[in-house]
C-alpha positions in Angstrom: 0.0 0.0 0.0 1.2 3.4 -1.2 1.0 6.4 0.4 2.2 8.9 -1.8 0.2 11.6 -2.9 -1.4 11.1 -6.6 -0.6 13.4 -9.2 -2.7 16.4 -10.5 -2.8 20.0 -10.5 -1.7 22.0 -7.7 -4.2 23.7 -5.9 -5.0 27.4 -6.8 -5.8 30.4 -4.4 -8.4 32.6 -5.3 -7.1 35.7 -7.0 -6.6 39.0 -5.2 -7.5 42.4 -6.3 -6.2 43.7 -9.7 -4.2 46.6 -9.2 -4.0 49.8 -11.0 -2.0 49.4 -14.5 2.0 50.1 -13.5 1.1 49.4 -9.8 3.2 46.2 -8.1 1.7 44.6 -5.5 3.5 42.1 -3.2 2.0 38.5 -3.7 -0.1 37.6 -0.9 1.2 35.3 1.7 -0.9 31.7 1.9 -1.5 29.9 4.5 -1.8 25.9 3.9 -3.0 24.0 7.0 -2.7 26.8 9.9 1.2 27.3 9.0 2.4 31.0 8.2 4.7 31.2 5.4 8.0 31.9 6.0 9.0 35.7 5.4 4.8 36.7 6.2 4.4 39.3 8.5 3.2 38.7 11.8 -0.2 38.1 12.3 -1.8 41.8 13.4 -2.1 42.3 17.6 -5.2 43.1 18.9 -6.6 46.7 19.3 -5.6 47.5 22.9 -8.9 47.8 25.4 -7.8 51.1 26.0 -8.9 52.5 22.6 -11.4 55.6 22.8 -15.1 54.5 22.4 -16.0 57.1 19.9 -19.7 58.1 17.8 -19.9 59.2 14.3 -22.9 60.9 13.4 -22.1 60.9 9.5 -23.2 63.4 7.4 -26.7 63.6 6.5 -27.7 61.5 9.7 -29.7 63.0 12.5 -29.5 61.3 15.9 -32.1 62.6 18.6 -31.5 60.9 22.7 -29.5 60.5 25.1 -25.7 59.3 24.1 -23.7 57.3 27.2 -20.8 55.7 27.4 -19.0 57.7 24.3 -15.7 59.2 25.1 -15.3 60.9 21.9 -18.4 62.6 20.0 -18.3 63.4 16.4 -20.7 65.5 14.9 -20.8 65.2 11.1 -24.7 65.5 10.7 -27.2 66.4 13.4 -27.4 65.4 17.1 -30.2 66.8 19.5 -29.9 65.5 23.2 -30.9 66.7 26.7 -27.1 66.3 28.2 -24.5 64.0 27.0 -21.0 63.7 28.9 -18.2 62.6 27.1 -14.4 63.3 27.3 -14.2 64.8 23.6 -16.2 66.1 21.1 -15.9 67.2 17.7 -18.3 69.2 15.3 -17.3 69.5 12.2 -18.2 71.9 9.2 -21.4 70.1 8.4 -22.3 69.0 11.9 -25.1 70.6 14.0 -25.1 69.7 18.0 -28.6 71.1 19.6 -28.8 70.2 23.5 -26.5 70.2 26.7 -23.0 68.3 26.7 -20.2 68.0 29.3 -16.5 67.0 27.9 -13.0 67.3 28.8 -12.1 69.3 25.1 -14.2 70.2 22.1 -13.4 71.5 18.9 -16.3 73.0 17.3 -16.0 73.9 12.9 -20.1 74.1 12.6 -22.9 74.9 14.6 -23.3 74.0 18.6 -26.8 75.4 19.8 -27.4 75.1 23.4 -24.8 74.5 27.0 -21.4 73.4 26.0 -19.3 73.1 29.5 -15.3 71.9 28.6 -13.4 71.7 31.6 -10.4 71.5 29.5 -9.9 73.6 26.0 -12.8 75.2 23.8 -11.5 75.5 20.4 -14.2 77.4 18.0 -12.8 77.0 14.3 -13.1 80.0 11.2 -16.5 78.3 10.8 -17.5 77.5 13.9 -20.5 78.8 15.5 -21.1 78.7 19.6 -24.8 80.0 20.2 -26.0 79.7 23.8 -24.0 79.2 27.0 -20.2 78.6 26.8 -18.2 77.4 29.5 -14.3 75.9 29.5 -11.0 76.7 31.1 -9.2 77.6 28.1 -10.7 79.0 25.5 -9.4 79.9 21.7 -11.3 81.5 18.4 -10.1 81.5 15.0 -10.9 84.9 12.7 -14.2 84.1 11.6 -15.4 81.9 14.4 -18.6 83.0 16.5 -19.8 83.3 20.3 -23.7 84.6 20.4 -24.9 84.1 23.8 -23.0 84.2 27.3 -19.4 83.2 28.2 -18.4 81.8 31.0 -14.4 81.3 32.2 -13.7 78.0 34.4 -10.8 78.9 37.1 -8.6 76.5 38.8 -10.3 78.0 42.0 -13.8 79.1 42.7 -14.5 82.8 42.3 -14.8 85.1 44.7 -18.0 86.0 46.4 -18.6 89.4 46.3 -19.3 91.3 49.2 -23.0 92.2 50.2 -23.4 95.8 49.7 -23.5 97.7 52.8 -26.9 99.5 53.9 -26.7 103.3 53.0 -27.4 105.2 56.7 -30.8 107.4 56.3 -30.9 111.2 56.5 -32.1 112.1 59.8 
């Protein structure tokens, strides 16, 4: 009894995708039985749990509710929410945020309509547009970029209270 293998054609892989005319690309390494070619890259690692959880609201999407657990926010279309909390968010030229929202940073390029508190950095781009109430520690506005409402300045300490105004003596 033999044990050889028989004789035929070698098996094919299935064919990759055709690059652009004058465009090499590298042959793709195969895997027969589990083994990794020799000279193949490593397989990829895992994403590391500590990636951001982040949103996208594309563009032409409209999102209305509550948002938890996001720790980066961007706004490409149109969010309305009561209060979301998130460490960053982002609005870009087409986005539209309508609501309350509590982050770390934000960087705002289109329109935020509402309470925007950033206990870090407030960045309002040439085409951003901040109506409402804005709070943050750090604040910076490019030419172009509006503020219609109230701003408010976070310190590293609380303000100080003013003093009570002192009763004025009557005339006798």
């Amino acid at each position: 009894m033999s044990l050889a293998p028989k004789p035929g054609p070698a098996p094919t892989l299935p064919a990759g995708p055709t690059p652009p005319s004058g465009t090499a690309i590298p042959p793709r390494p195969t895997q027969l039985g589990g083994a990794t070619p020799v000279g193949a890259p490593p397989a990829p690692t895992p994403r590391p749990a500590t990636d951001r959880r982040t949103l996208v609201v594309g563009r032409g999407i409209s999102l209305q509710g509550t948002v938890s657990e996001a720790e980066r926010l961007v706004v490409e279309g149109t969010v309305e929410s009561q209060m979301i909390q998130a460490t960053e968010l982002s609005i870009s030229e087409t986005g539209v945020f309508k609501g309350e929202v509590q982050v770390e940073d934000a960087e705002i390029a289109g329109v935020f309509d509402g309470t925007i508190t950033a206990r870090g950095a407030l960045v309002i781009r040439a085409t951003g547009q901040v109506i409402g109430v804005a709070r943050c520690r750090r604040l910076s506005v490019e030419e172009g970029g509006q503020i219609s409402g109230r701003m408010e300045m976070i310190g590293d300490t609380p303000a100080p209270v003013a003093p009570a105004p002192r009763p004025v003596p009557a005339e006798a």
